[in-house]
N, C-alpha and C positions, 0 to 999 in steps of 0.2 A: 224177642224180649221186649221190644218197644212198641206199644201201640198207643200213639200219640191222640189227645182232642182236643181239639182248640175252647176252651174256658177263657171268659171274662180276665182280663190282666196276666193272664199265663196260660201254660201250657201241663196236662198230666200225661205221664208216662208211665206205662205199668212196671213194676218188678215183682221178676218170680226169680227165689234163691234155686241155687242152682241143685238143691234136692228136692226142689218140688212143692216144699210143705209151707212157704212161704209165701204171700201175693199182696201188693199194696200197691196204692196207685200214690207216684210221688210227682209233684208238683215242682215245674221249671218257672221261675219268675226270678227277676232281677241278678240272672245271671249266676244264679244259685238251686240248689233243690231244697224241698222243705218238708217233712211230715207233721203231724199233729201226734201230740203224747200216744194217742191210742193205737195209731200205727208204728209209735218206735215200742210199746210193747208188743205188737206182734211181731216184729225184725226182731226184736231180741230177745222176746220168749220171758221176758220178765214182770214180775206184776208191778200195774199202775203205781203203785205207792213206791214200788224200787225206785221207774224210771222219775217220778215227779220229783224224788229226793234230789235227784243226781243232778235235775237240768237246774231245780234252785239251786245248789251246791257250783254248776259250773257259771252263774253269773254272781254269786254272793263270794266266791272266792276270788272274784275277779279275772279266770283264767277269759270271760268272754263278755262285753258290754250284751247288752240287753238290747240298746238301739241295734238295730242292724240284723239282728239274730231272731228276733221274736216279730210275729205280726199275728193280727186278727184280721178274720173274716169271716163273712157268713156263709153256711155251707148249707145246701139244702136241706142237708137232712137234719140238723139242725136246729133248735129254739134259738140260739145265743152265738152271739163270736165266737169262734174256735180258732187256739191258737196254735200258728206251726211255726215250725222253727227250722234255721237253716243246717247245711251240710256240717257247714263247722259245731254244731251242739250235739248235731246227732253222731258227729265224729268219736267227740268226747264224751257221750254218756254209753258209746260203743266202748270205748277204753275204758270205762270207770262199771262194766257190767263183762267186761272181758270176754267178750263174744265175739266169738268165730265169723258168724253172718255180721254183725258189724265191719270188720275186716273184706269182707268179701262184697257188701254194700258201697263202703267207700271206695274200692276198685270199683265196680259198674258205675257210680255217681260221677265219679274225675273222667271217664271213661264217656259217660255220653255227655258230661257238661263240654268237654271238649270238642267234641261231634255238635254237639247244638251251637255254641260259640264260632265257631269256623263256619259251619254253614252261614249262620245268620251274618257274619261280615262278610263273605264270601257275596251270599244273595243284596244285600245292602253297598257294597263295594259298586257290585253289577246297576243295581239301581241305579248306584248317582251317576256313576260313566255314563251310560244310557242316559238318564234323562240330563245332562251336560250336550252328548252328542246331541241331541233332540232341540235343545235350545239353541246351539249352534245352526243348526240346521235350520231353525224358526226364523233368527235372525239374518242367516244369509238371504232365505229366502225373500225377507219381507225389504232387505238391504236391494235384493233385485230385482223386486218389484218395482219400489219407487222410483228407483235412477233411473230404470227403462220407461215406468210411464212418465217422466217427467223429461226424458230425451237427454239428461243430465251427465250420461256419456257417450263417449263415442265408438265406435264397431269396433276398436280393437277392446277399449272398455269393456263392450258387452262381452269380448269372447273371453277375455279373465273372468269375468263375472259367471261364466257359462261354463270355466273349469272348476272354478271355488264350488257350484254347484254341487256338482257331479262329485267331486272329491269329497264333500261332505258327506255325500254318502255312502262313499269309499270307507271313509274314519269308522260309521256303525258298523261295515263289514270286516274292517279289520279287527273290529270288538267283536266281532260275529266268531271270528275266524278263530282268533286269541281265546275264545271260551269252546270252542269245538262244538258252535252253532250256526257257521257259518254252511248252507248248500252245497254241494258240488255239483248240482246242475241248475241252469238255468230254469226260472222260474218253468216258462211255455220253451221249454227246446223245440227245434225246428229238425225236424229229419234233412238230411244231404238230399241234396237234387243235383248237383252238378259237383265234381270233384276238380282239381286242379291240377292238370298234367304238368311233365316236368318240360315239356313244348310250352304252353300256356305260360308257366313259369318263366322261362328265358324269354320269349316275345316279351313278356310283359317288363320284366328289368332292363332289357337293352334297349327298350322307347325311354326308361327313363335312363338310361347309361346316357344315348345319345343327347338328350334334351341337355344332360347336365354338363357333358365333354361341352357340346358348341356355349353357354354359360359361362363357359372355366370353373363351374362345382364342384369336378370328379377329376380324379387323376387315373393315371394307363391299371390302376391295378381296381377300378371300381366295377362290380360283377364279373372278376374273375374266377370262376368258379377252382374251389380245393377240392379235387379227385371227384368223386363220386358223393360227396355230402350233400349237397340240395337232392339228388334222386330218394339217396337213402332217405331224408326228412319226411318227403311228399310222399314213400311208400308206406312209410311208419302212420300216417297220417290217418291212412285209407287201410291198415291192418287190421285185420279180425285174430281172436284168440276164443278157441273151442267154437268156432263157428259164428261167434258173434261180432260186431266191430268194437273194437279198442275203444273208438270216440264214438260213441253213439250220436251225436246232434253236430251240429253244423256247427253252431255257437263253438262247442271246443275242439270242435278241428283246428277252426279258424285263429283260437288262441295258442294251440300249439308251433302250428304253422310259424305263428308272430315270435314266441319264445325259444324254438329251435334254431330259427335262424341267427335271431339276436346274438345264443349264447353259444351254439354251436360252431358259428361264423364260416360257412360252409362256401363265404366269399372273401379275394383277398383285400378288401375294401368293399366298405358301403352297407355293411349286412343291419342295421338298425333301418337305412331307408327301405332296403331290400325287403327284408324282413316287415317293415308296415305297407310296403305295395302288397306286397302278397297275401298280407291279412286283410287290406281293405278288399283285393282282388276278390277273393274269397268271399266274404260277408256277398258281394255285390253277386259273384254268382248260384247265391243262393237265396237273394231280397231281403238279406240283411244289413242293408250298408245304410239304410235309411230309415226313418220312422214311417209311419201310414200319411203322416201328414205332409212326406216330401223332404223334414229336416233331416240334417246326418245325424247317425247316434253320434260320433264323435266329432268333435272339435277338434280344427288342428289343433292346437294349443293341448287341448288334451290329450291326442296320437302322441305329440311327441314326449312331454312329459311322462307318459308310458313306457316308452320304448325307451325312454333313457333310465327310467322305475328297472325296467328288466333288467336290462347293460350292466347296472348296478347290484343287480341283488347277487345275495349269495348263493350258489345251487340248490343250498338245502330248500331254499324259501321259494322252491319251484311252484308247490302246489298256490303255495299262496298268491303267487303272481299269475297264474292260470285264474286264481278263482278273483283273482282284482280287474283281468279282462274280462270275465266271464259279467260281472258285475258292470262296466263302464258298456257293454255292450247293450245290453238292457234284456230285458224279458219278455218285451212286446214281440210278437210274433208277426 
């Protein structure tokens, strides 16, 4: 029914009545539609001198001002201004010629002006959040630019300034996410090379168990493991379904890993630190723990801000927080 073209100051949409014998192209501008005289006689099947009577009648009666209702423009085909007029006249000289297809016009008109109104705030809504994030983003940026090349703070300085970063580009992918345009995989995934046994596992938490007991960090219940849940997590991890693997790339192993523990709590204490050893463990034995230049993708400051993001969310917002490590992990390969 719609076949839209972009025209100077609007937009035309064709209608065809729904018996066929009808077709005119009706123009969307200012949030309204419009024909000209000669298209509301063919919708209504009546001659010119009926419908001219009825549209001077609906502004001399006063039922509709004229401002607002009536425009000129030049139309190609054309010598002279041709005037159209909007939904509201052609409403009423549908009532005052008692036609069927008038009726049936005013349904399809409310019908797509409503479809073009929502879109157009919907794509315009999108705009401005976007370019708000983008400016945000401009400004952090150029905010840490300066302070750093001017030495104007100090290392823990820079490492807030190095999560504010990063977060800011969290905010576009939650506007990514929130409009069901956010990826679900990493830009360049990285195929698995190395998996993470449930041996590796345990070595790896009780160097930090012990580090943290001789500290006095940890108390008698930190990596006590509940039943069989760390095996069950790291099997799930490494699962295939119809032959394929579950987690196809490294990247979201590595963030389930992080999120299963957190929320699973498969320890009777400690599963948040637990749970980022294992993820950073991870990245590392697959050469993703770091950029090409040596730096970490994460910052402490940003690990842990994560890991408390997860602790906190609600289950439903699973995917979401897979796709906010997936994101803070980066895409460089």
């Amino acid at each position: 029914m719609n076949s839209p073209n972009t025209l100077p100051g609007g937009e035309v949409i064709v209608y065809r009545a729904s018996d066929g014998q009808v077709q005119v192209e009706v123009r969307l501008e200012r949030e309204t539609v419009w024909l000209t005289q000669a298209q509301m006689v063919e919708l209504f099947g009546r001659d010119q001198s009926v419908i001219s009577r009825h549209i001077r009648n609906v502004f001399a009666d006063g039922e509709l001002p004229a401002e607002g209702n009536m425009q000129k423009m030049h139309i190609a085909s054309a010598d002279r201004p041709t005037a159209l007029y909007s939904l509201d006249v052609i409403i009423s000289v549908g009532y005052r010629v008692k036609s069927t297809r008038g009726v049936q016009f005013r349904q399809w008109a409310t019908r797509v002006l409503r479809e073009h109104l929502l879109r157009g705030y919907t794509l315009n809504e999108r705009r401005l959040r976007e370019r708000g994030l983008k400016e945000i983003e401009q400004a952090v940026g150029l905010l840490a630019r300066t302070l750093t090349s001017h030495a104007l703070v100090t290392d823990e300085g820079r490492a807030v300034l190095d999560v504010v970063q990063r977060y800011t580009r969290s905010w576009r992918l939650l506007l990514e996410y929130d409009e069901e345009r956010l990826a679900e995989v990493p830009g360049r995934p990285v195929a698995p090379t190395a998996a993470l046994s449930l041996d590796d596992a345990r070595a790896a938490y009780a160097r930090l168990r012990d580090d943290l007991l001789g500290r006095g960090q940890a108390g008698p219940l930190f990596g006590q493991e509940r039943g069989d849940a760390l095996a069950a997590i790291l099997g799930a991890i490494e699962q295939t379904f119809g032959g394929e693997p579950l987690y196809p790339n490294a990247q979201a192993r590595a963030a389930h890993i992080l999120y299963f523990v957190i929320k699973d709590h498969p320890f009777g204490d400690g599963n948040k630190r637990i749970g980022t050893l294992l993820f950073l463990d991870y990245l590392r034995r697959n050469g993703l723990l770091d950029h090409a230049d040596g730096s970490p993708r994460l910052a402490d400051n940003a690990m842990v801000a994560l890991a408390l993001l997860i602790a906190e969310s609600d289950p439903a917002q699973k995917e979401l927080m897979i796709r906010l490590v997936l994101s803070l992990v980066g895409d460089e390969a």
